[in-house]
C-alpha positions as CSV (number, residue, x, y, z in Angstrom):
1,X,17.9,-45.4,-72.6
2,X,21.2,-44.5,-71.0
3,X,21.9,-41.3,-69.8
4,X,25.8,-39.8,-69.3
5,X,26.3,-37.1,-67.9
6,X,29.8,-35.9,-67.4
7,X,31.2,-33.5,-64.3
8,X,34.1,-31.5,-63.3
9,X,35.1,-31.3,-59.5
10,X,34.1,-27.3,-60.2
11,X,30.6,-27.8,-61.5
12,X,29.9,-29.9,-58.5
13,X,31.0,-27.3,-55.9
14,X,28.9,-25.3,-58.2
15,X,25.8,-27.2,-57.6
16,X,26.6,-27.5,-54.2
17,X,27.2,-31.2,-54.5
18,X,29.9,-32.9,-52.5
19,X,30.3,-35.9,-54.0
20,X,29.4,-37.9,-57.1
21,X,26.6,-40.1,-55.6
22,X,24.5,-36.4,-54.1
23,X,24.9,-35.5,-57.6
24,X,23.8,-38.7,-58.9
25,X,20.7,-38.8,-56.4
26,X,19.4,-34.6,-56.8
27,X,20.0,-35.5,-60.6
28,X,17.8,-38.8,-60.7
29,X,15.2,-36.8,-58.1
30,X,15.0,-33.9,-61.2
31,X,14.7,-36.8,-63.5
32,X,11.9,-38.7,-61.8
33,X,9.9,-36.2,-60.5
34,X,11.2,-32.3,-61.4
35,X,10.7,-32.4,-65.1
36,X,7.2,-31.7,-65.5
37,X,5.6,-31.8,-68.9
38,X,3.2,-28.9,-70.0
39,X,0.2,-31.1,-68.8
40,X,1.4,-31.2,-65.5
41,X,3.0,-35.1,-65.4
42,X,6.0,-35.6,-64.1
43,X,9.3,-37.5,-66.1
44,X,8.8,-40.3,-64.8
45,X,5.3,-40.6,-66.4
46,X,6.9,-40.2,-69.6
47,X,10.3,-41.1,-69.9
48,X,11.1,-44.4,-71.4
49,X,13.5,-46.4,-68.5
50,X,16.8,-44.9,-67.7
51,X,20.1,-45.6,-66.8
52,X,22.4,-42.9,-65.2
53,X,26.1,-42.8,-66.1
54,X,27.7,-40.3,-63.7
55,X,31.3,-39.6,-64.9
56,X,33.7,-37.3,-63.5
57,X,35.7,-35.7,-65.8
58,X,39.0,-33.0,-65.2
């Protein structure tokens, strides 16, 4: 599964990120082990393989 995610300079400063590769890693972090399903796993206990595409965008 590949997952793209596209960003504007504004949405990062937003988040509080300062650079693509924070946002990349607090984004793989929620991905991994934030998203918790209603039984109490986490995403990676349920989500098929990933690949992140982090692109900025204008």
């Amino acid at each position: 599964m590949i997952i793209r995610i596209e960003v504007s300079d504004a949405e990062l400063e937003e988040m509080e990120c300062t650079s693509l590769e924070q946002f990349d890693e607090k984004i793989r972090d929620q991905l991994d082990s934030g998203v918790v399903t209603s039984d109490g796993g986490a995403g990676s206990d349920w989500m098929a393989e990933y690949e992140l595409e982090v692109i900025k965008v204008d």
